[in-house]
C-alpha positions as CSV (number, residue, x, y, z in Angstrom):
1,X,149.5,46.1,-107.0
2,X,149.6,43.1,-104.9
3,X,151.9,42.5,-102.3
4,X,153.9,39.0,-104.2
5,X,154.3,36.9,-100.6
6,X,150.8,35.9,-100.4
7,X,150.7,34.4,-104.1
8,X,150.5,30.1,-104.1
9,X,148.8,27.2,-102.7
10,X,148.0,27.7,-98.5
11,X,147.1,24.4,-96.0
12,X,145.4,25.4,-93.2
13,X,147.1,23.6,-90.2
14,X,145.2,25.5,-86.7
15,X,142.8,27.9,-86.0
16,X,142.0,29.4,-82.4
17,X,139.2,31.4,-81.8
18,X,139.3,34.2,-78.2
19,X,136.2,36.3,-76.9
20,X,136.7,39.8,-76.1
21,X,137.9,39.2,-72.5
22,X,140.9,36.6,-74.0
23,X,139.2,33.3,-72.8
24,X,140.0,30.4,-75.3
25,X,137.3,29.2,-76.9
26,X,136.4,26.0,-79.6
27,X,138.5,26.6,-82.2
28,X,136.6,27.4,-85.4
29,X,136.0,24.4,-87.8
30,X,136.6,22.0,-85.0
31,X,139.6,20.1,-83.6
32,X,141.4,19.2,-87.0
33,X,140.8,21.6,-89.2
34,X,141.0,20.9,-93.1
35,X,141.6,23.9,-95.6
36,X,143.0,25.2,-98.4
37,X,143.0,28.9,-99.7
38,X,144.6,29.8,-103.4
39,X,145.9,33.3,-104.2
40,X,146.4,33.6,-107.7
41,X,149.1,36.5,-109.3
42,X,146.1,37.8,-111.4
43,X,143.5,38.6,-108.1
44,X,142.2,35.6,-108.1
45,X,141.4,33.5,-105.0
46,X,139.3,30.3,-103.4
47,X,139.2,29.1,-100.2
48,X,137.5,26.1,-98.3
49,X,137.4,25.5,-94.9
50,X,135.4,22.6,-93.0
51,X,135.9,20.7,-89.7
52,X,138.4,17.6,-90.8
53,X,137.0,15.0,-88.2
54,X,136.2,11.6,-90.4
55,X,133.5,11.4,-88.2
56,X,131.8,14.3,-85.9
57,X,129.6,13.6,-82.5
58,X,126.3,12.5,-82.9
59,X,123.6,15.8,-83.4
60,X,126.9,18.1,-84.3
61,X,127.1,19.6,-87.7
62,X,129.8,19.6,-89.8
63,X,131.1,23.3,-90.2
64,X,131.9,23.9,-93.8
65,X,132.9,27.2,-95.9
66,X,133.9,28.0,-99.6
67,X,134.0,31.2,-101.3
68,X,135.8,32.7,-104.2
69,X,136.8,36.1,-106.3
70,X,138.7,38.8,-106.8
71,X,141.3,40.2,-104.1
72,X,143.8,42.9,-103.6
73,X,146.7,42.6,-100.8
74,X,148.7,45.6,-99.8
75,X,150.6,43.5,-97.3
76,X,148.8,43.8,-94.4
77,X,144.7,43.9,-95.3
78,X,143.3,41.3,-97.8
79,X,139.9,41.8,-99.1
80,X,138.2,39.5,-101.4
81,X,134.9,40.7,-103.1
82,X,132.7,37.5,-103.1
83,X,131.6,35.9,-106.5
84,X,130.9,32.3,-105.3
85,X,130.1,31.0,-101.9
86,X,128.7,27.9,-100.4
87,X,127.2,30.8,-98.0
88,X,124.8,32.5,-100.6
89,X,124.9,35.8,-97.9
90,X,128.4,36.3,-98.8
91,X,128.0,36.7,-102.5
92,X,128.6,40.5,-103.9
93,X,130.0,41.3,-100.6
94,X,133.4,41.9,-99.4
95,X,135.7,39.9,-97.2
96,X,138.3,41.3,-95.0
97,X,141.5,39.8,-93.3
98,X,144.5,41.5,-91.2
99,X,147.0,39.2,-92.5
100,X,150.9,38.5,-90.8
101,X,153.5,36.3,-91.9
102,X,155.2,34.5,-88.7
103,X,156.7,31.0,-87.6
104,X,157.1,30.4,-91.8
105,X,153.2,30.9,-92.9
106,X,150.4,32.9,-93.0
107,X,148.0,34.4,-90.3
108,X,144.5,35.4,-91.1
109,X,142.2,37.4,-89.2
110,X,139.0,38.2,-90.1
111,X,137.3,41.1,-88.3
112,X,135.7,40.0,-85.0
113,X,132.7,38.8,-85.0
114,X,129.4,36.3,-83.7
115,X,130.7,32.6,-84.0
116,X,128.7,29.3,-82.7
117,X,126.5,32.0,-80.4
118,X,129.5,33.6,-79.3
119,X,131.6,37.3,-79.8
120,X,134.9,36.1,-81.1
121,X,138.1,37.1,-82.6
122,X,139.6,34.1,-85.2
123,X,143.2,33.4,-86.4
124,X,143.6,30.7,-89.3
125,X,146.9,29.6,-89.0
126,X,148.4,28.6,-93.3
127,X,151.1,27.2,-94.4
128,X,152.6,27.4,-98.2
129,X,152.4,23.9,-100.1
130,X,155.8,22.9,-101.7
């Protein structure tokens, strides 16, 4: 059974990425991030993430993610076995969140883990579109 509070449309509005001793680091997909994630009440999800800066510094790539399929949500873990993803690595595999609702929307956590070089722990920060 899913757990009914994560069901809608989400707009990703921060994220903020920590190492393991706490120091703030870039936040993942840049300075304005741009995303939208899509539970659906039958399992069904998609997400897309990228950096939202009309125009990024000269040399710097711009960070982009999309992945779909099938998810369960028992109120606190969210795990999404990959079908489609713009990251071909991810496909057949499984993602996992911690997720809390706080402050009106949705916190996601994936598990910690090598970002831009360094150890980090992520938070995407949603909220629900009216």
């Amino acid at each position: 059974m899913i757990d009914k509070r994560i069901i809608g449309t989400w707009r990703l509005k921060h994220t903020k990425g920590v190492d393991d001793d706490g120091k703030v680091l870039s936040p993942p997909y840049g300075p304005a991030p741009n995303g939208v994630v899509c539970f659906q009440a039958d399992g069904r999800m998609y997400c897309v993430l990228c950096d939202g800066r009309p125009e990024l510094p000269a040399g710097e790539p711009r960070q982009f993610m999309s992945y779909a399929g099938n998810y369960t949500f028992d109120g606190s873990t969210l795990a999404t076995r990959v079908d489609a993803s713009s990251d071909a690595s991810r496909i057949g595999g499984e993602q996992v969140r911690k997720v809390r609702f706080e402050d009106g929307g949705m916190l996601l956590a994936p598990p910690r883990r090598i970002y831009a070089g360094v150890m980090q722990h992520q938070e995407l920060f949603w909220e629900r579109v009216a």
